[in-house]
N, CA, C and O atoms as CSV, one atom per row, in Angstrom:
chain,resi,resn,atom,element,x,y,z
A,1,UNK,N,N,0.858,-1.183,0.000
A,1,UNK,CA,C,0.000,0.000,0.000
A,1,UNK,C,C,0.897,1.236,0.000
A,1,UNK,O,O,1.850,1.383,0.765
A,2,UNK,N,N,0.465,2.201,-1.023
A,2,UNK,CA,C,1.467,3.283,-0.982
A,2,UNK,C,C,1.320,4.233,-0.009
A,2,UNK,O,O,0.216,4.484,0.474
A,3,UNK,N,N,2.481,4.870,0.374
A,3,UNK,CA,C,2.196,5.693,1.575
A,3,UNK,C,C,0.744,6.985,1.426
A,3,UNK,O,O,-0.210,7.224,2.166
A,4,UNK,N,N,1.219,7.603,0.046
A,4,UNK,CA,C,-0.309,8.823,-0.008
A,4,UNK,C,C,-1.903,7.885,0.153
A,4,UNK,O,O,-2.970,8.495,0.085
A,5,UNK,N,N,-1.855,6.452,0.357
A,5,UNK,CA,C,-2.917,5.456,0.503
A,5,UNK,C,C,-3.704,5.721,2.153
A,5,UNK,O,O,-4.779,6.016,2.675
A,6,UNK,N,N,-2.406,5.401,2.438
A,6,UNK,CA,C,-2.599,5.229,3.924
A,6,UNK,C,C,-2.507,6.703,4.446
A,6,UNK,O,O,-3.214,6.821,5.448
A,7,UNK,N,N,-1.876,7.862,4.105
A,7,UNK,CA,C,-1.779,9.467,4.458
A,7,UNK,C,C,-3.900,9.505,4.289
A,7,UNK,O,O,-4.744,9.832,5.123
A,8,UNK,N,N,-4.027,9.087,3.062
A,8,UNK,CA,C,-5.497,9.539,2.656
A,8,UNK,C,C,-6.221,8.556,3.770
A,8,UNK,O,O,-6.594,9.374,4.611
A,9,UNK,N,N,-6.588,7.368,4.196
A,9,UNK,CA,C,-7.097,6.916,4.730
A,9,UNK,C,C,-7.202,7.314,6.083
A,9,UNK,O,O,-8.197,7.101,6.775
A,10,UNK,N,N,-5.851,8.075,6.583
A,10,UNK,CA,C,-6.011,8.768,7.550
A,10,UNK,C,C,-7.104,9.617,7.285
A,10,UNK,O,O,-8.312,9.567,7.518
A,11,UNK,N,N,-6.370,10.381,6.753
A,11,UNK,CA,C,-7.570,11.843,6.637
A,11,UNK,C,C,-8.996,11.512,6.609
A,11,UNK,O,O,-9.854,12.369,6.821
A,12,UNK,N,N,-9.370,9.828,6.257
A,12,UNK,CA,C,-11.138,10.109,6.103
A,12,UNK,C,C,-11.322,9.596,7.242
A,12,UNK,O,O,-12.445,9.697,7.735
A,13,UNK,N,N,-10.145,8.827,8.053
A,13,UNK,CA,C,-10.436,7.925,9.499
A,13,UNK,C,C,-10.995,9.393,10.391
A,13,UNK,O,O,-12.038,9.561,11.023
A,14,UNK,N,N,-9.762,10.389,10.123
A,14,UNK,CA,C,-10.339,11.664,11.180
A,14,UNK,C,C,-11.456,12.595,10.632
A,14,UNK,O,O,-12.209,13.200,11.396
A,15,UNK,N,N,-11.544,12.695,9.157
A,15,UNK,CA,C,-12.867,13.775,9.212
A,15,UNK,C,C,-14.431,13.368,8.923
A,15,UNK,O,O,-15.440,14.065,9.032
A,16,UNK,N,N,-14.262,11.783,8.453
A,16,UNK,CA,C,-15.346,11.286,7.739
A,16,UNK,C,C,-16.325,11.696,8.755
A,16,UNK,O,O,-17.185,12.413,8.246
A,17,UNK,N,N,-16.480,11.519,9.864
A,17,UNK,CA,C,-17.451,12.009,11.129
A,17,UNK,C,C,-17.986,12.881,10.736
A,17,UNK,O,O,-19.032,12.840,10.089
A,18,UNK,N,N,-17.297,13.969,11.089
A,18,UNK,CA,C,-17.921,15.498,11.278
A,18,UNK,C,C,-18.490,15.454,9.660
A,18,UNK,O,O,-19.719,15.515,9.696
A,19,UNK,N,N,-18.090,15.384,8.552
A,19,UNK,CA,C,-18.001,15.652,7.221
A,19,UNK,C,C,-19.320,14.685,7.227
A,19,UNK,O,O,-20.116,15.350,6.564
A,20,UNK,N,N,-19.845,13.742,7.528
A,20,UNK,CA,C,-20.707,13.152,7.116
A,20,UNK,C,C,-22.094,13.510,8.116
A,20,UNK,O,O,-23.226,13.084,7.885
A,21,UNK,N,N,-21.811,14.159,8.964
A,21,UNK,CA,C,-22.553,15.332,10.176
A,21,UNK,C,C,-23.117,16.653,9.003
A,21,UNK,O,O,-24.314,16.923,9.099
A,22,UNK,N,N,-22.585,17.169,8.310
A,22,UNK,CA,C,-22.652,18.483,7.746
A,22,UNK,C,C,-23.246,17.776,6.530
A,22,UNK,O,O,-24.106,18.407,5.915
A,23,UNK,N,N,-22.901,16.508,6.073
A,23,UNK,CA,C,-23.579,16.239,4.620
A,23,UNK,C,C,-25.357,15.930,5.240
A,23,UNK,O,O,-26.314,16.035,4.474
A,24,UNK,N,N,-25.507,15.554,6.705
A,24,UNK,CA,C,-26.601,15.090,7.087
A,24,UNK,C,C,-27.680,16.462,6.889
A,24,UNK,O,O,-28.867,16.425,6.563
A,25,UNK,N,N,-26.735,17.791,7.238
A,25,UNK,CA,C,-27.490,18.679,7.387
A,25,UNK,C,C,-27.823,18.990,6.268
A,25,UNK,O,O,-29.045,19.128,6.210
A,26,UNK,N,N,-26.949,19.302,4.648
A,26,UNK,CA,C,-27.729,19.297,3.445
A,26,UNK,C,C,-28.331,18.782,3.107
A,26,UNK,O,O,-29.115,19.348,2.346
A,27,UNK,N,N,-28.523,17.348,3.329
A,27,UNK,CA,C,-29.039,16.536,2.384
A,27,UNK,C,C,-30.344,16.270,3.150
A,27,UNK,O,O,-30.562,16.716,4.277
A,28,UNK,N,N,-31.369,15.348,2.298
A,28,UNK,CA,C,-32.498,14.930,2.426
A,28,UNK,C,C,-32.744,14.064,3.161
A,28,UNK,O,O,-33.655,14.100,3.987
A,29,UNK,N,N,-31.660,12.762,2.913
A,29,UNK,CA,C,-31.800,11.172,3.117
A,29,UNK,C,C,-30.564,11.368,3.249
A,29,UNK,O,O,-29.894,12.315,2.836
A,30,UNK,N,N,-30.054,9.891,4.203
A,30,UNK,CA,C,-29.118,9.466,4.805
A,30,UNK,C,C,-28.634,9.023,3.283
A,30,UNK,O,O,-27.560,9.625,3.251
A,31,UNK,N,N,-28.704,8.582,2.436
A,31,UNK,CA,C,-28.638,8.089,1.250
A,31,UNK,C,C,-28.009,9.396,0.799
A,31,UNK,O,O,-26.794,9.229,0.906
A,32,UNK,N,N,-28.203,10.342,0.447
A,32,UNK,CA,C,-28.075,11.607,-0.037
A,32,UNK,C,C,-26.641,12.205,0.547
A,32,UNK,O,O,-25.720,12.882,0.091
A,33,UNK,N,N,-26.938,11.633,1.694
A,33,UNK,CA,C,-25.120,12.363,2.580
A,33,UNK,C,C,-24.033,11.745,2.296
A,33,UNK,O,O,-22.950,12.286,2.073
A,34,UNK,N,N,-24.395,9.933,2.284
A,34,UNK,CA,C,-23.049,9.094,2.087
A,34,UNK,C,C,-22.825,9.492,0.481
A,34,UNK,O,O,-21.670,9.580,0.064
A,35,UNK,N,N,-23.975,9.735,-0.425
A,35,UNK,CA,C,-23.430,9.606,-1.602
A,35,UNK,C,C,-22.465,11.241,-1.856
A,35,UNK,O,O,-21.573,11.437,-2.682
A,36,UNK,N,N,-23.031,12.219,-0.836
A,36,UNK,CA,C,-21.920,13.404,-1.566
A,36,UNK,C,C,-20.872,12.971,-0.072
A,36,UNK,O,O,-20.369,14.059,0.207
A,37,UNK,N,N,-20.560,12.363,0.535
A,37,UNK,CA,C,-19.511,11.862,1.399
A,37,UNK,C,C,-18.792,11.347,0.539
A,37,UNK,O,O,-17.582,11.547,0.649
A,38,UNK,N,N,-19.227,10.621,-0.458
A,38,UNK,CA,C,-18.347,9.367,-0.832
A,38,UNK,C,C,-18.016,10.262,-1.929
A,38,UNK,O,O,-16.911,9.994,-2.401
A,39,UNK,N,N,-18.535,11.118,-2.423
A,39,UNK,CA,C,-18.307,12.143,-3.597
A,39,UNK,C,C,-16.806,13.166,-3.610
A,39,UNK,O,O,-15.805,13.287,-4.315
A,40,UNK,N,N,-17.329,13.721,-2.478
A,40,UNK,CA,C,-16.126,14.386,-1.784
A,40,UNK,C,C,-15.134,13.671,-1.194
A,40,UNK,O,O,-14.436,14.679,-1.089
A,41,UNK,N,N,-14.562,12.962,-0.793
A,41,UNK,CA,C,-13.218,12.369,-0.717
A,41,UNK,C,C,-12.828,11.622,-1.900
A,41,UNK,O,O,-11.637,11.474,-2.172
A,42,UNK,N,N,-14.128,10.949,-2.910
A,42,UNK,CA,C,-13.094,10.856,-4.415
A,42,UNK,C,C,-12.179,12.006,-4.936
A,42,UNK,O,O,-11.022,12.002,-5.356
A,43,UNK,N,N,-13.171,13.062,-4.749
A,43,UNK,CA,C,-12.962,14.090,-5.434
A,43,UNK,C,C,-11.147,14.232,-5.098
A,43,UNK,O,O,-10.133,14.110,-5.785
A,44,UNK,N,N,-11.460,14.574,-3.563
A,44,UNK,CA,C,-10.302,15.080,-2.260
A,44,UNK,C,C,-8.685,13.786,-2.694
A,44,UNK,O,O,-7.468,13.954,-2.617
A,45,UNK,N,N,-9.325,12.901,-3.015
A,45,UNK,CA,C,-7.828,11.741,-3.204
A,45,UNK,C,C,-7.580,12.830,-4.637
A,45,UNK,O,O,-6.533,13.478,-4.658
A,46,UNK,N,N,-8.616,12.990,-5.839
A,46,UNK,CA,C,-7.536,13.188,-6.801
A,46,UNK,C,C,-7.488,14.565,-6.974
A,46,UNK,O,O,-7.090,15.135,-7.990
A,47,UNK,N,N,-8.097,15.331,-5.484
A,47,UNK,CA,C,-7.215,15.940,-5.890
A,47,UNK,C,C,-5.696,16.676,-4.773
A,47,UNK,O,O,-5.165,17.787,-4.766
A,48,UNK,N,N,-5.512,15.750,-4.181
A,48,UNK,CA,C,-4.627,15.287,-3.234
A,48,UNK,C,C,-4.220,16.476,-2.182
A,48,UNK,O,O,-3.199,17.016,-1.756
A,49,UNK,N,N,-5.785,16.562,-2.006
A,49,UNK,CA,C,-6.012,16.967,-0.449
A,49,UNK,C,C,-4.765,16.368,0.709
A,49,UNK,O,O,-3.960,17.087,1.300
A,50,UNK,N,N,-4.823,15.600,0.766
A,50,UNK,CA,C,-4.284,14.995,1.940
A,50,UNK,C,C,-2.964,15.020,1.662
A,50,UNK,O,O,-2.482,14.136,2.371
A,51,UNK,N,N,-2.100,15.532,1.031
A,51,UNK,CA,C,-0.766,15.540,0.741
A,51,UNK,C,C,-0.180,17.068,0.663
A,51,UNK,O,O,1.018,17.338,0.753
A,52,UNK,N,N,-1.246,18.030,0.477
A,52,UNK,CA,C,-1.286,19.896,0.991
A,52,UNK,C,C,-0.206,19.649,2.116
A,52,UNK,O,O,-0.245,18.513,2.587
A,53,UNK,N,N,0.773,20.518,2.650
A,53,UNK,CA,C,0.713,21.332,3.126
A,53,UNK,C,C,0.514,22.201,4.221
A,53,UNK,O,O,1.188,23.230,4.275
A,54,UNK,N,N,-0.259,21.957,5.048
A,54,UNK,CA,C,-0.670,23.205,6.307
A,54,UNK,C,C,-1.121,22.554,7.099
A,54,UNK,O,O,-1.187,21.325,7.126
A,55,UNK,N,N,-1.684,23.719,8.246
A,55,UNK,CA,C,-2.050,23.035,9.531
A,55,UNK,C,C,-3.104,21.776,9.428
A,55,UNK,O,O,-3.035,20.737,10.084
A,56,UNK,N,N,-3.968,22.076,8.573
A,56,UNK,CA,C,-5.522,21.223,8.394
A,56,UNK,C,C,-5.831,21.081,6.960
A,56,UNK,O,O,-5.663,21.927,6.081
A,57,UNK,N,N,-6.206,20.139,6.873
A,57,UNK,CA,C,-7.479,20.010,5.247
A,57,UNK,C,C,-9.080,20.513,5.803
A,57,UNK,O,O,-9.976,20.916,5.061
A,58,UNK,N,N,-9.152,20.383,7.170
A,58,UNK,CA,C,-10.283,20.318,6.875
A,58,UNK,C,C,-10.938,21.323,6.525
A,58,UNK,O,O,-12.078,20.984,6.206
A,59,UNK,N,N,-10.739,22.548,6.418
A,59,UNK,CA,C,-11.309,23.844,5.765
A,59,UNK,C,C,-11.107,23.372,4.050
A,59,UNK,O,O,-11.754,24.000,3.212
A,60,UNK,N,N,-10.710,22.890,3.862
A,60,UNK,CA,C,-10.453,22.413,2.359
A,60,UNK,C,C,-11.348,20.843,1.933
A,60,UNK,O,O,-11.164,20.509,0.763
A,61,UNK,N,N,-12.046,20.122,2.564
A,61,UNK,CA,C,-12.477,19.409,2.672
A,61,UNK,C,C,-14.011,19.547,3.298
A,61,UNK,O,O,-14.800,18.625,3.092
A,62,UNK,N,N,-14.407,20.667,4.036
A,62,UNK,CA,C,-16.090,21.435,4.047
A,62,UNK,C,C,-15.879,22.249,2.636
A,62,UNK,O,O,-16.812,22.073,1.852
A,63,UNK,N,N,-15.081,22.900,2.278
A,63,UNK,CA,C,-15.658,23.822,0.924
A,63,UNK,C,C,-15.698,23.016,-0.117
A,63,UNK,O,O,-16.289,23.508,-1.078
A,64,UNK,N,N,-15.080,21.435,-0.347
A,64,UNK,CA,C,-15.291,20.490,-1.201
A,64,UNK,C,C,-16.508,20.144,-1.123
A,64,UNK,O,O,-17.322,20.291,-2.035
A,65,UNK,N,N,-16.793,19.546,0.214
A,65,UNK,CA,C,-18.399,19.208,0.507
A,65,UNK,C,C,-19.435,19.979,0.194
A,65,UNK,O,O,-20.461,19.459,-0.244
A,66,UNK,N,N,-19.333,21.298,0.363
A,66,UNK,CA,C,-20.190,22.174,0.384
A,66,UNK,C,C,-20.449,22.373,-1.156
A,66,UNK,O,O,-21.587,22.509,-1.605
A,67,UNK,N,N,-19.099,22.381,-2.077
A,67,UNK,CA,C,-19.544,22.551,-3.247
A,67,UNK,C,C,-20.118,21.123,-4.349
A,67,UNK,O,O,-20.703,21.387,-5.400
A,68,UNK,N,N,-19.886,19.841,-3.980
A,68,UNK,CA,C,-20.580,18.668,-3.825
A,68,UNK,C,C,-21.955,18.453,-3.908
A,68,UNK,O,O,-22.551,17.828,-4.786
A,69,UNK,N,N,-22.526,19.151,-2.697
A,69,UNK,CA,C,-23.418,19.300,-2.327
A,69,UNK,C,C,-24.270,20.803,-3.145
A,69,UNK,O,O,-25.419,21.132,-2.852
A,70,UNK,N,N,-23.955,21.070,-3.518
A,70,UNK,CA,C,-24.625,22.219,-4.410
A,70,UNK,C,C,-24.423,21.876,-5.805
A,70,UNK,O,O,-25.162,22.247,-6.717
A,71,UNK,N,N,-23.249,21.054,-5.950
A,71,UNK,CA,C,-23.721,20.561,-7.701
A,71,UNK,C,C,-24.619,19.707,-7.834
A,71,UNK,O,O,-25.367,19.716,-8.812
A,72,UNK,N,N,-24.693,18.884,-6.939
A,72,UNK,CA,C,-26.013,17.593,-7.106
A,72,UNK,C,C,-27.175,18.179,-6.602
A,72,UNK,O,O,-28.105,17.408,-6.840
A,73,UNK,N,N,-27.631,19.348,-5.918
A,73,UNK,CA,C,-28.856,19.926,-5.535
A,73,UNK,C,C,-29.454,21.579,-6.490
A,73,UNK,O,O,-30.447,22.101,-6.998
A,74,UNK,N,N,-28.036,21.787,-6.225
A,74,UNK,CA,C,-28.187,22.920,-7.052
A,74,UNK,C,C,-27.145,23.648,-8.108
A,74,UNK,O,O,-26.343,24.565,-7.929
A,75,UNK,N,N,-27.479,22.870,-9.287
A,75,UNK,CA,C,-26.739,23.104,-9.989
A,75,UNK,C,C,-26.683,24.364,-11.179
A,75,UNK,O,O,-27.582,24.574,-11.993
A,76,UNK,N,N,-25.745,24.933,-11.097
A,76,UNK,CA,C,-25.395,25.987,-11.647
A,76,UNK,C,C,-25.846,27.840,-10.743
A,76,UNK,O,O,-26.120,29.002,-11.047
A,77,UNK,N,N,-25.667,27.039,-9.662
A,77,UNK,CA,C,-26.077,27.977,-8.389
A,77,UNK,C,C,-24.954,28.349,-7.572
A,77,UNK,O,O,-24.048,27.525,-7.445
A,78,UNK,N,N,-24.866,29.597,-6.930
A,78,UNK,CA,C,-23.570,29.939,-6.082
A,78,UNK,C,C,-23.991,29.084,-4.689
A,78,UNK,O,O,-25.050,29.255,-4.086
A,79,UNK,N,N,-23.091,28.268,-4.365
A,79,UNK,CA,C,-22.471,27.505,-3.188
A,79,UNK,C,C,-23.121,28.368,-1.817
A,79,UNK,O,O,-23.675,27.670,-0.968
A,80,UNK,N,N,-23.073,29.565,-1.635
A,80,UNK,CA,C,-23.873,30.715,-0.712
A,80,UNK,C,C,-25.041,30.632,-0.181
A,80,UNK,O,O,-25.355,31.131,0.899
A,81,UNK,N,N,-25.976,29.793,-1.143
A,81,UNK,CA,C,-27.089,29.781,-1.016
A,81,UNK,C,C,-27.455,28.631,0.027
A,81,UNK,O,O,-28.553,28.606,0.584
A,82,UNK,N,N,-26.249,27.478,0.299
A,82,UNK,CA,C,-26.779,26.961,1.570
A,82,UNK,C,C,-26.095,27.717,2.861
A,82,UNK,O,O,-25.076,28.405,2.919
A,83,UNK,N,N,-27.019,27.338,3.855
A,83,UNK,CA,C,-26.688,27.868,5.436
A,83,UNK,C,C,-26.748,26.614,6.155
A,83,UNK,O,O,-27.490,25.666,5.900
A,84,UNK,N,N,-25.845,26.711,7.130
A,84,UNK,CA,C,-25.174,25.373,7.915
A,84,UNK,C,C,-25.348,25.785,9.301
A,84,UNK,O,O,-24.500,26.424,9.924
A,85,UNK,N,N,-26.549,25.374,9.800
A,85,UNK,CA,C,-26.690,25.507,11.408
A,85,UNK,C,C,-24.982,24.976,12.173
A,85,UNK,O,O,-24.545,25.585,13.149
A,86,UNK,N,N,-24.301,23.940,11.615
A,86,UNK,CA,C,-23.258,24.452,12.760
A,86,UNK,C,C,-22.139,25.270,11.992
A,86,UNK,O,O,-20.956,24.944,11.904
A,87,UNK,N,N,-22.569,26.076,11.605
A,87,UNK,CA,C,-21.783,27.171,11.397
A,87,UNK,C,C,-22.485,28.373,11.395
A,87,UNK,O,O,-22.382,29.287,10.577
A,88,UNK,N,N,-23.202,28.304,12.366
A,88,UNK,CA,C,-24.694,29.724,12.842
A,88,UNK,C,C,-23.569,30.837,13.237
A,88,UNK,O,O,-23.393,31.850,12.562
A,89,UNK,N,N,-22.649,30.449,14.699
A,89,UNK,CA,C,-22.412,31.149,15.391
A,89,UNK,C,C,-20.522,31.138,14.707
A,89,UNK,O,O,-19.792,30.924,15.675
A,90,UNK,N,N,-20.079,31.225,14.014
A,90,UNK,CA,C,-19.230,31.265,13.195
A,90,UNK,C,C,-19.139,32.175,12.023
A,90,UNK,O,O,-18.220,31.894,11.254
A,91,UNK,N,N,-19.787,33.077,11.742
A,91,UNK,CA,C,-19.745,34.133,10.292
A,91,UNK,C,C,-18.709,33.880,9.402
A,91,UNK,O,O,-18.803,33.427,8.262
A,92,UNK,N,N,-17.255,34.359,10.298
A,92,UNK,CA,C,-16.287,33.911,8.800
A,92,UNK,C,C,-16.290,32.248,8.478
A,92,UNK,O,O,-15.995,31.975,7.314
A,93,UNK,N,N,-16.480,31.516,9.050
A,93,UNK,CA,C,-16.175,30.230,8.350
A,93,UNK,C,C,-17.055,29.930,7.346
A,93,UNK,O,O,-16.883,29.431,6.234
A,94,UNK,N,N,-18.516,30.514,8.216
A,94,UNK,CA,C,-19.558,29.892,6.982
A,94,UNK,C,C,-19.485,30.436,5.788
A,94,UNK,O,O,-19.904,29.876,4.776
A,95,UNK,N,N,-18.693,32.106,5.819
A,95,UNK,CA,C,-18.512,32.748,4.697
A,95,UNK,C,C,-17.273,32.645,4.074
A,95,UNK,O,O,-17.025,33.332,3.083
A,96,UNK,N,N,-16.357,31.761,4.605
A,96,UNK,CA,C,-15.130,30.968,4.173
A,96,UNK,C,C,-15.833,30.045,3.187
A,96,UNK,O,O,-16.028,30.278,1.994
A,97,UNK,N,N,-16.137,29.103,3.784
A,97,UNK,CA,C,-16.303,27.589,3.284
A,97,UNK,C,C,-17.592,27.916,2.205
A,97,UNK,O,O,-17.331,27.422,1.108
A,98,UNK,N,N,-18.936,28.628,2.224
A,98,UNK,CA,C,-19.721,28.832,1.032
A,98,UNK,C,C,-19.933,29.827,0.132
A,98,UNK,O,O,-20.887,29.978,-0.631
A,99,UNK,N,N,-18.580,30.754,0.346
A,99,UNK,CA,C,-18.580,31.633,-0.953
A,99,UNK,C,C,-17.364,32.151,-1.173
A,99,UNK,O,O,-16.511,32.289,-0.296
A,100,UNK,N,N,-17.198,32.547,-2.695
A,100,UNK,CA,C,-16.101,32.912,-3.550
A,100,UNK,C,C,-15.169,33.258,-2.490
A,100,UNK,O,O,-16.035,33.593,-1.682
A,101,UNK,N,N,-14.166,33.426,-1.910
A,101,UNK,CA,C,-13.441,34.677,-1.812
A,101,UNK,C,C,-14.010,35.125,-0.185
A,101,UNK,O,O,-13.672,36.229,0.242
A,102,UNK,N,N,-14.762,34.338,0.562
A,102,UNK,CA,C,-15.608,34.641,1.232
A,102,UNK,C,C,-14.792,35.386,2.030
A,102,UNK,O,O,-15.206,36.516,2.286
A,103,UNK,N,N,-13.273,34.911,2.700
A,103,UNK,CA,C,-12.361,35.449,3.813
A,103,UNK,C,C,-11.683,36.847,3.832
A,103,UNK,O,O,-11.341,37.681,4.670
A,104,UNK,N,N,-11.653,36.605,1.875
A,104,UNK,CA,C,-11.587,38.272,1.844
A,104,UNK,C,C,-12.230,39.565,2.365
A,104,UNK,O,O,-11.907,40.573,2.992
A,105,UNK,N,N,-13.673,38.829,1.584
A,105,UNK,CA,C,-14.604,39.870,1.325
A,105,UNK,C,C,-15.062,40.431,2.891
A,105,UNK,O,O,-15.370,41.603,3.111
A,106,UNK,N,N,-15.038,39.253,4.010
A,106,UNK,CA,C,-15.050,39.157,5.304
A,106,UNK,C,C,-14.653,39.971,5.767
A,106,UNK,O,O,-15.320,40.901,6.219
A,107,UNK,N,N,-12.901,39.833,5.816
A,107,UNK,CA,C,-11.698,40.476,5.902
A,107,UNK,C,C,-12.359,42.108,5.819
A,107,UNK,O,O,-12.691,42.740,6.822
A,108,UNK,N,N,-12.484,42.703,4.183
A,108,UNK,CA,C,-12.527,43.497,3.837
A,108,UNK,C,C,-13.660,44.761,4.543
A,108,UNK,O,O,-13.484,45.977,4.609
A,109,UNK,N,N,-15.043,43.788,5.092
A,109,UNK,CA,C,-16.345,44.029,4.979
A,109,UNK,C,C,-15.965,44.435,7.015
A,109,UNK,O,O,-16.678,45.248,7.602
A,110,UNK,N,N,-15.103,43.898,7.553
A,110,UNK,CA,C,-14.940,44.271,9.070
A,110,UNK,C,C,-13.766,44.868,9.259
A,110,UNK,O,O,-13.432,45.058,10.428
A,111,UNK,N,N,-12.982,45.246,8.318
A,111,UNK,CA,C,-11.639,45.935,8.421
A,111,UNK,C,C,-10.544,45.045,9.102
A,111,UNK,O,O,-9.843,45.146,10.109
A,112,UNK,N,N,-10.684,44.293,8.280
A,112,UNK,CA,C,-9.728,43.334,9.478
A,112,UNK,C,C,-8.273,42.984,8.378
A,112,UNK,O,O,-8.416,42.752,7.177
A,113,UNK,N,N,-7.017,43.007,9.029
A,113,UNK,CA,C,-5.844,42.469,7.508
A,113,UNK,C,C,-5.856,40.844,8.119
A,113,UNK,O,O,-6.331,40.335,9.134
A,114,UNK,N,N,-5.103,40.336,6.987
A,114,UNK,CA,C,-5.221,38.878,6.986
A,114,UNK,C,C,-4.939,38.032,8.208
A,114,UNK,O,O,-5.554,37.041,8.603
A,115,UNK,N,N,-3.588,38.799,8.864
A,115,UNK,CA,C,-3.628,38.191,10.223
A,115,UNK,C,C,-4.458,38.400,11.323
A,115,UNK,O,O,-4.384,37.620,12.273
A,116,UNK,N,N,-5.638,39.816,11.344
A,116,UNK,CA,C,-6.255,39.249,11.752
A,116,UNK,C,C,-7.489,38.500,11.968
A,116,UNK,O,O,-7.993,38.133,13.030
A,117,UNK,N,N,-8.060,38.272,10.227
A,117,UNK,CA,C,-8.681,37.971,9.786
A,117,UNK,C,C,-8.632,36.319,10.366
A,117,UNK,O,O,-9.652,35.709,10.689
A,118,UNK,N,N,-7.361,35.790,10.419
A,118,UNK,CA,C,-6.645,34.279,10.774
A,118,UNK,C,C,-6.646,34.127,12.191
A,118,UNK,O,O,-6.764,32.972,12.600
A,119,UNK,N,N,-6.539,35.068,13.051
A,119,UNK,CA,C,-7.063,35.197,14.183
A,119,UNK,C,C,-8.381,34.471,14.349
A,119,UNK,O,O,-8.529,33.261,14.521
A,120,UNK,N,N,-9.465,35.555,14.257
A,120,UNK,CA,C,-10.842,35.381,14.193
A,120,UNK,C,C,-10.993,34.080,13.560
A,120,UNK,O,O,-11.985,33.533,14.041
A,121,UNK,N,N,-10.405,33.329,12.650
A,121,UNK,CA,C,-10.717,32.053,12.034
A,121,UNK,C,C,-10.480,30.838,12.908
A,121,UNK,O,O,-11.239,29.869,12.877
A,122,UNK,N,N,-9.380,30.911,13.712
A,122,UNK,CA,C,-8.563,30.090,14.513
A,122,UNK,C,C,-9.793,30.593,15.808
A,122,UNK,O,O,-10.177,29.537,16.310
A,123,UNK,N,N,-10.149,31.186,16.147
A,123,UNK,CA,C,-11.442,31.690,17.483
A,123,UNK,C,C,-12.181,30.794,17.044
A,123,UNK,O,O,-12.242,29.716,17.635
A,124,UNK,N,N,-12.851,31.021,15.995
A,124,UNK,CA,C,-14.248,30.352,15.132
A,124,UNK,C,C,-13.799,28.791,15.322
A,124,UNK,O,O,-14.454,28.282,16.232
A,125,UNK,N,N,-12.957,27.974,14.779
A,125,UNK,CA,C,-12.465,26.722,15.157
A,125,UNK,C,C,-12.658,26.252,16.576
A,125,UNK,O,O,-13.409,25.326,16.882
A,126,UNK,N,N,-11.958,26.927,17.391
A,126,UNK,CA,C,-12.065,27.075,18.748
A,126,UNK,C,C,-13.413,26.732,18.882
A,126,UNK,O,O,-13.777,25.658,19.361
A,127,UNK,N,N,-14.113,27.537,18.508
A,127,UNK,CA,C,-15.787,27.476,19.637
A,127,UNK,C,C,-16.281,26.443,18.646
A,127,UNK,O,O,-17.330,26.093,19.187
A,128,UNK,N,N,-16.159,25.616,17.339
A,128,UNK,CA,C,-16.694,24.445,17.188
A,128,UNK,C,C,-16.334,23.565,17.459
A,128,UNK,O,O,-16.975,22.533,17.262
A,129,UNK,N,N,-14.836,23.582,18.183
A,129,UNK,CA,C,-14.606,22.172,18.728
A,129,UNK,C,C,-14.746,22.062,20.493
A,129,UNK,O,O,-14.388,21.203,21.298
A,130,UNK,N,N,-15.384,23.262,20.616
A,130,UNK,CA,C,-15.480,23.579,22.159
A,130,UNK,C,C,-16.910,22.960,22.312
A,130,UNK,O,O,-17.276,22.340,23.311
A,131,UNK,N,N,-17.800,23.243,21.022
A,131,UNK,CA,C,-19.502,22.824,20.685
A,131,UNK,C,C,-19.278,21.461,20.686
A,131,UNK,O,O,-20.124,20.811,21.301
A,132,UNK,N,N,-18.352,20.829,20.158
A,132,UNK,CA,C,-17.897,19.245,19.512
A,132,UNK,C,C,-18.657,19.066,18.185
A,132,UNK,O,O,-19.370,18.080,17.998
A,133,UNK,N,N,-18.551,19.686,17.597
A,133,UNK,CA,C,-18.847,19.899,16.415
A,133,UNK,C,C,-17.838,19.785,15.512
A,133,UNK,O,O,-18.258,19.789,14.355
A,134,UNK,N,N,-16.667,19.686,15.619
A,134,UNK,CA,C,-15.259,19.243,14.874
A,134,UNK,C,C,-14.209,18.443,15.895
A,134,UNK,O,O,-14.173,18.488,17.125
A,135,UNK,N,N,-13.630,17.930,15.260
A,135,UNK,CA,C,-12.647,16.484,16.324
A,135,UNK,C,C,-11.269,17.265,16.720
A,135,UNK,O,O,-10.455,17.837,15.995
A,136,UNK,N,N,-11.302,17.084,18.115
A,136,UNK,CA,C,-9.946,17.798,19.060
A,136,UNK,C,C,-8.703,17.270,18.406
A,136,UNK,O,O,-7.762,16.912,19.114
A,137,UNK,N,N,-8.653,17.212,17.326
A,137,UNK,CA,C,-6.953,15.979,16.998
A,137,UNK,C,C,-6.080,17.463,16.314
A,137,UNK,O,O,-4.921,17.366,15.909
């Protein structure tokens, strides 16, 4: 088994949870979540998510989902148009993860520069894994 095999299998051992939590909330049917679950980490292997780079995928792995989930429901529609109860009390993430540019425009729209725009993002994390709404790892 090649190592990016087992790197990726990690990554769905730790996010498939939460990620299949948030597909529950778009979707209709339990049927409906595994299939954009199973959608989004095809997607995420090729396009080798799990081999990035940085602190986390998982901000890169909800805006996969999220956009997943809007091509099979709503297609040819801006990603914006869904709202994610656990991301109520969160503004920049939800406006991270479901629209263009969202961190900018965020950024831009509260006067904030990038660091401390990354601040406020790293807070927002904080209080969903304080909710348990994302995994302490």
């Amino acid at each position: 088994m090649s190592k990016s095999v087992v790197t990726f299998e990690a990554l769905y051992d730790k996010y498939s949870g939460m990620l299949y939590g948030i597909a529950l909330e778009i979707s209709r049917t339990e049927k409906e979540a595994e299939d954009i679950l199973i959608s989004t980490f095809q997607k995420a292997y090729r396009q080798n998510i799990h081999d990035r780079n940085g602190p986390s995928p998982l901000a890169d792995l909800i805006k996969l989902m999220i956009q997943t989930a809007c091509e099979k429901f709503h297609p040819g529609q801006p990603t914006n148009i869904l709202r994610l109860k656990c991301l109520e009390s969160t503004p920049m993430l939800h406006r991270t993860f479901c629209e263009p540019k969202g961190f900018e425009r965020y950024c831009n729209e509260n006067s904030l520069n990038r660091a401390e725009g990354l601040k406020q993002m790293r807070s927002e994390f904080h209080l969903l894994r304080t909710a348990g709404l994302i995994n302490q790892h």
